[in-house]
N, C-alpha and C positions, 0 to 999 in steps of 0.2 A: 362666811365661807369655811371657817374650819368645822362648824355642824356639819357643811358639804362631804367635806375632807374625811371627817369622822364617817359619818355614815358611809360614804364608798370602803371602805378600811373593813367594817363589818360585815357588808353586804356584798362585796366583789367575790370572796370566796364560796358564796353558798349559792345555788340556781335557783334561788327566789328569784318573780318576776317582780322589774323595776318601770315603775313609770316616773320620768324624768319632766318637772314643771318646772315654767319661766317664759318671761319674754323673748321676744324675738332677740338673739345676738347676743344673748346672755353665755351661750357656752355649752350647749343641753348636751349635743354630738360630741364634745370636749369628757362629759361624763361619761357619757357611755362606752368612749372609749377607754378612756382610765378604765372604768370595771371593767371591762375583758379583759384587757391585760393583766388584770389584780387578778383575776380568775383563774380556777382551776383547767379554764377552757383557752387561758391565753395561747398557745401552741395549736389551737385549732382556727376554726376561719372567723372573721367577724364580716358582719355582710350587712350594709344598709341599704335600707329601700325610703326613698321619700312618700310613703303612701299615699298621701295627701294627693299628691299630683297625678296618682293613677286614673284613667277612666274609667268607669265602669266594665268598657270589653277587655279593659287590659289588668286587670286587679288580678281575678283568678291566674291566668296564663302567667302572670310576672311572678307571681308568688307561688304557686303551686306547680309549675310547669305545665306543660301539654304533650300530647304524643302526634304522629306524624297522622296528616288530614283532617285534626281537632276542627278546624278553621281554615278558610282559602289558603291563608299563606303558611301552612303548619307543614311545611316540607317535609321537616324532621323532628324526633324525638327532643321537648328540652326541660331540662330539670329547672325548678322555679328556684325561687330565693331558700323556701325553706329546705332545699333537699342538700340546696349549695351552703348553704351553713349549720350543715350536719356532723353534729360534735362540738360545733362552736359557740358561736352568740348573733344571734339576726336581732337589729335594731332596726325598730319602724318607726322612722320621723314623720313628726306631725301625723298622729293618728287619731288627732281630735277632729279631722278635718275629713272622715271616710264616709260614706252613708250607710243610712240605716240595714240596706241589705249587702253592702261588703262587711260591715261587721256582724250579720250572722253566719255566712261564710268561714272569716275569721275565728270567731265564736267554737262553732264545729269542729274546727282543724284544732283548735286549743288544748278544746276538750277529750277531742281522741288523741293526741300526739299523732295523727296519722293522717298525710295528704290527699287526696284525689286527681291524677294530672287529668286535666279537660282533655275530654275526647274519651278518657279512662274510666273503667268502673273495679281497676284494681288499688286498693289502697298503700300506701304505701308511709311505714313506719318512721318517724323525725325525731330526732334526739337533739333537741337545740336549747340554749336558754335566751327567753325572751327579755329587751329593754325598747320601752317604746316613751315617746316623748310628745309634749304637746303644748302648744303656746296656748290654749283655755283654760281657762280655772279650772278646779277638780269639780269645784259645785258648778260651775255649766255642763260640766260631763256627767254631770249626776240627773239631768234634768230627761227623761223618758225620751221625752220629743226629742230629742240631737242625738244620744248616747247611750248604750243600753246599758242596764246597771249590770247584768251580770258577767256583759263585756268587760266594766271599769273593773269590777272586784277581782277578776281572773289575772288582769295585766298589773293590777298594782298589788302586790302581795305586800313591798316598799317603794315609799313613795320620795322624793327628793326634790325639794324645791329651791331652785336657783334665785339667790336673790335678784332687781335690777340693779346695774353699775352703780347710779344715782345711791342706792343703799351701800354701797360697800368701800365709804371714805376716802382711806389713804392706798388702795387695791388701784385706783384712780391713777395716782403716781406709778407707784409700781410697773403697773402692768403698762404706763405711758412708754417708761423707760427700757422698757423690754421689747416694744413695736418699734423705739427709734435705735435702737441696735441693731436689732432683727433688719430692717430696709435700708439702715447704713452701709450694712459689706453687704446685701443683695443688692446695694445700688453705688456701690464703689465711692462711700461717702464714710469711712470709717471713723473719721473728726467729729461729724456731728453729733451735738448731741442738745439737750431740750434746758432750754434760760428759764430762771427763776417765774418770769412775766409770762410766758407757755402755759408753764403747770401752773401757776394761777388761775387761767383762764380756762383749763382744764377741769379745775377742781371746783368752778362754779358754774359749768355749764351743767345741763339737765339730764343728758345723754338718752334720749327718749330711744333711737339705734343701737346702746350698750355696746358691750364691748366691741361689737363688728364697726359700729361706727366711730368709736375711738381709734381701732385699729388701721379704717382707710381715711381718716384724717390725719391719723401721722404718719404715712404712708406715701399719702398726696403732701403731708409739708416739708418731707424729707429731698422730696423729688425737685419740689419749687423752691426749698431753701438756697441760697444763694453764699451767707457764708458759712460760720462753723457752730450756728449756733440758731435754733429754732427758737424764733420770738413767736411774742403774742399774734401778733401781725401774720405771722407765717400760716394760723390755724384757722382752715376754714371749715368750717362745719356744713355736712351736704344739706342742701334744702327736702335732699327729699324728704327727710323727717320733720320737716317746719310745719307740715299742717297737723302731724299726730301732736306735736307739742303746744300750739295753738287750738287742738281740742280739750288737748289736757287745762289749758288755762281759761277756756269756756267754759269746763266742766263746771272747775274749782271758782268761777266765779258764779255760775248759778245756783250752787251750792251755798254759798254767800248769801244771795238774796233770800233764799228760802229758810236759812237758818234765822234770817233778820228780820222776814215776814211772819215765820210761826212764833220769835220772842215778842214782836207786838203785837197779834191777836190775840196771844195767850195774857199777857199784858191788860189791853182793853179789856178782857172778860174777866180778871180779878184772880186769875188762876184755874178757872174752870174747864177742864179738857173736854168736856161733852160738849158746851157750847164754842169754844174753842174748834174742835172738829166742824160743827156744822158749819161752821160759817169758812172753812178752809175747802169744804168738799172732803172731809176725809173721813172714816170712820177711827171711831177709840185706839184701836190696833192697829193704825197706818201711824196717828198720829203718835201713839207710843213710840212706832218704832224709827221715827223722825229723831223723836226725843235722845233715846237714846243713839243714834246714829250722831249726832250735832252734839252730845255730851251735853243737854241743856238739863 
């Protein structure tokens, strides 16, 4: 997190475009805000759009505006996201999640700094600095079929990637005892505070939710706690993330059998990779790169 720390410190002042990676719950929105603020443009507007969730008829109109009679219900004149954060900083969350022709739209408006409101064929001039964020890997975005490359290379001038909770140790504690403060005097519980046997239990759970799901777990034990002190016992962790962490240990155990299947074919054949492959179904180059995937 202080590589995080570091880089906003550099990059908040300059109108490069940031694309902001990580998990769901990691904090992406958390950064983007920081950098506005750190910015030149902090006194002007910051303006988010969850792009992701837009439909198709409502992409353009949300973002670019419309004039009146664009569309049935286009009453009146309205200015989109980019016009409304004109001087300042528009953040589009989750724009790994757009399709192939909202992102050439996007594309366009990038490239000219100048919008089109629907219904409009006069352009019109945006002074904004872009941060956009995206729960996909960079190399999924990189792949033609989902992503266009010269979308990704436009949005990411720098790039920032959040670690998951599970990576970031004693940040674990920390940030525990900051949520059980935080929901102590917004819940009229200012005694409380988190037992040794808690943050134990805390600090070996997996937090596949991150930080959001840390934060409404002590939020929910603050509320149910009973005396002045959050046990083990108080901390309940939501199911709904039980089956993404029960994929994760599917993963990591099929991963298992295949590293323990390709040491004993390779085994039986005496060392030999070519016959080795044939008898796995795999060609030289998959199974190289098994190899080095499993560090065999």
């Amino acid at each position: 997190m202080q590589e995080v720390f570091q880089k906003i410190e550099k990059v908040a002042p300059t109108d490069a475009n940031i694309l902001i990676l990580g998990e769901n719950g990691t904090g992406k929105d958390l950064v983007a805000k920081a950098i506005h603020e750190q910015s030149l443009r902090h006194a002007a507007a910051y303006v988010k759009v969850d792009v992701g969730a837009l439909t198709e008829s409502l992409f353009e109109s949300e973002l670019f505006g419309h004039v009146r009679g664009a569309f049935t219900d286009a009453r009146e004149d309205r200015r989109g996201r980019f016009e409304a954060a004109a001087g300042g900083t528009l953040f589009l969350d989750e724009i790994g999640n757009i399709s192939l022709h909202q992102q050439s739209k996007l594309l366009t408006v990038l490239q000219n700094r100048q919008i089109m409101r629907l219904g409009s064929n006069k352009p019109v001039d945006v002074d904004i600095r872009l941060l956009c964020a995206t729960n996909v890997p960079v190399q999924e975005l990189a792949k033609e079929s989902r992503f266009r490359k010269d979308l990704v290379y436009r949005i990411n001038t720098v790039e920032i990637t959040l670690p998951p909770l599970r990576k970031r140790g004693n940040d674990i504690g920390l940030l525990a005892t900051h949520f059980v403060k935080l929901y102590a005097a917004k819940y009229l519980k200012p005694s409380v505070s988190l037992h040794a046997s808690a943050l134990e239990k805390l600090l070996k759970y997996h937090f596949p939710g991150n930080v959001r799901e840390l934060q409404y777990a002590l939020e929910r034990a603050v509320i149910m706690c009973d005396g002045e002190e959050i046990k083990d016992t108080d901390i309940i962790f939501s199911p709904i993330e039980a089956p993404m962490e029960q994929e994760e240990k599917d993963e990591s155990r099929l991963n298992v059998i295949e590293r323990n299947t390709i040491l004993r074919v390779i085994e039986k054949n005496n060392g030999n990779i070519s016959k080795a492959a044939r008898e796995l179904g795999l060609t030289r180059t998959a199974l190289y790169r098994r190899l080095n995937k499993y560090d065999i």
